[in-house]
N, C-alpha and C positions, 0 to 999 in steps of 0.2 A: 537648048536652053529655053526657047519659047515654049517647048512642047512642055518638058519638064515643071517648067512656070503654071501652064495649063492645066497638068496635073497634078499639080500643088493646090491650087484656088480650088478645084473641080471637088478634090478630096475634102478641104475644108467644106466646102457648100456644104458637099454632102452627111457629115459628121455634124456640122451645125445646127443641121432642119431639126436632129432632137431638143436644142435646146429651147426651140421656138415653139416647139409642141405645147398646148394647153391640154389639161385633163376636163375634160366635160363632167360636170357635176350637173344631177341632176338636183330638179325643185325640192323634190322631196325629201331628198339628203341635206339639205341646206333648213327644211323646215324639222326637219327632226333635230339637227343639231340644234334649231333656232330655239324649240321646246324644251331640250335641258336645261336652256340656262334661265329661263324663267322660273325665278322664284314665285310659285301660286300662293305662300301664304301672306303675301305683302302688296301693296296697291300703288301706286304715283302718287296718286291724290287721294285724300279722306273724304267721304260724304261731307258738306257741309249746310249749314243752314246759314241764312244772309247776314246774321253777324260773325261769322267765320269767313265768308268770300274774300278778307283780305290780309287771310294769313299765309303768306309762302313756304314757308318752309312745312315739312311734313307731321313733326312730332308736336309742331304747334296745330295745326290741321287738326289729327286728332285729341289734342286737349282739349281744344277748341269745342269739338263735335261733342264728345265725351261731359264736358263740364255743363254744357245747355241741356243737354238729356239730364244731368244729375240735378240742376239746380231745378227743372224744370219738375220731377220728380217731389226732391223735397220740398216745395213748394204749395205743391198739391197735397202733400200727406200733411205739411203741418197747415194748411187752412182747413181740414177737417177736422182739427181741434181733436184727438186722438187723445182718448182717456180710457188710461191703464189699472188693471186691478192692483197687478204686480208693478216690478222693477224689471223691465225688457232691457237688451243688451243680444239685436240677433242680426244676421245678415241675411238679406231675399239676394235671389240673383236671379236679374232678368236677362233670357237669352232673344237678342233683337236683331234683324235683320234691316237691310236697305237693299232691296232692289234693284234692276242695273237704270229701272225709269226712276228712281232715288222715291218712294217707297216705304215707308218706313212703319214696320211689322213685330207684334211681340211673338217669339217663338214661344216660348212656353216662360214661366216664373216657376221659380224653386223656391218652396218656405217651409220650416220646420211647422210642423202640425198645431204646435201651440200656441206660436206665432198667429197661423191661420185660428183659433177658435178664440186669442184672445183678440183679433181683428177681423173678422170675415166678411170683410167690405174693403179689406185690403188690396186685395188682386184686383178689383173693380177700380178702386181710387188710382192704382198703378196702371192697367190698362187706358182709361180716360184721360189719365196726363198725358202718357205717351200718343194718344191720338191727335192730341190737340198738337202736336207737331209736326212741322212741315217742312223738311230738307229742300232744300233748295235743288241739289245737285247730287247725283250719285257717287259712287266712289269711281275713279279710272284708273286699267291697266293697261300702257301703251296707248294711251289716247283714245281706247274703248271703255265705256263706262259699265262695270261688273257690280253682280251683288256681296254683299259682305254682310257678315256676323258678329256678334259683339256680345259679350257677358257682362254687365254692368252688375257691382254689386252693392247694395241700397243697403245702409245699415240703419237700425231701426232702434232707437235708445229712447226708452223715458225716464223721468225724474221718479 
């Protein structure tokens, strides 16, 4: 009966050590899967500028970011006092970048060509506003601060 008992426990032990087994995963397997699930076209946090540092949530973030570049803009265009031969009704779209040092760069402006010759001090007035702004903070993905891109588009109406 003891012996039997013995080989009862002995067989269990032995049948058990599988369930105790770990699978060894390595780094690298854990960082690839870690890579899919990151979404690249979306960030934590928006770039901001110091009247935006105290919006929390995200979509406010970028409204935030978004509306000081836009007022800041039209601002600029209408203290140049902008006078049209015609009746304008067009959209510029400026493509802008931040930095991961927060940065903040015109990619390129897209304007209808008529647009450009019935203002050609346009891009200039748009360029210079944009300069004259200064992000406080870059955008963060995971607690590291990455560069991001923006297409803002500046609609251009006169009376």
């Amino acid at each position: 009966m003891k012996h039997s008992f013995l080989l009862i426990f002995l067989l269990l032990t032995v049948a058990s050590c599988q369930f105790f087994e770990t699978e060894k995963v390595s780094s690298e397997s854990i960082f690839k899967e870690e890579i899919k699930t990151i979404d690249w076209k979306d960030v934590d946090r928006y770039p901001s500028f110091s009247n935006c540092e105290n919006e929390l949530e995200k979509p406010e973030q970028k409204d935030c970011f978004i509306n000081t570049i836009s007022s800041q803009l039209y601002k600029s265009i209408n203290h140049e006092g902008i006078i049209a031969s015609r009746d304008i009704y067009d959209t510029v779209r400026v493509n802008f970048q931040v930095s991961s040092a927060g940065e903040l760069t015109i990619v390129n402006i897209k304007m209808d060509s008529l647009l450009q010759r019935e203002f050609p001090k346009l891009e200039a007035w748009i360029l210079e506003s944009v300069d004259s702004l200064r992000p406080v903070a870059p955008a963060f993905k995971r607690g590291i601060p990455v560069r991001t891109q923006f297409t803002l588009p500046v609609i251009i109406k006169t009376n």
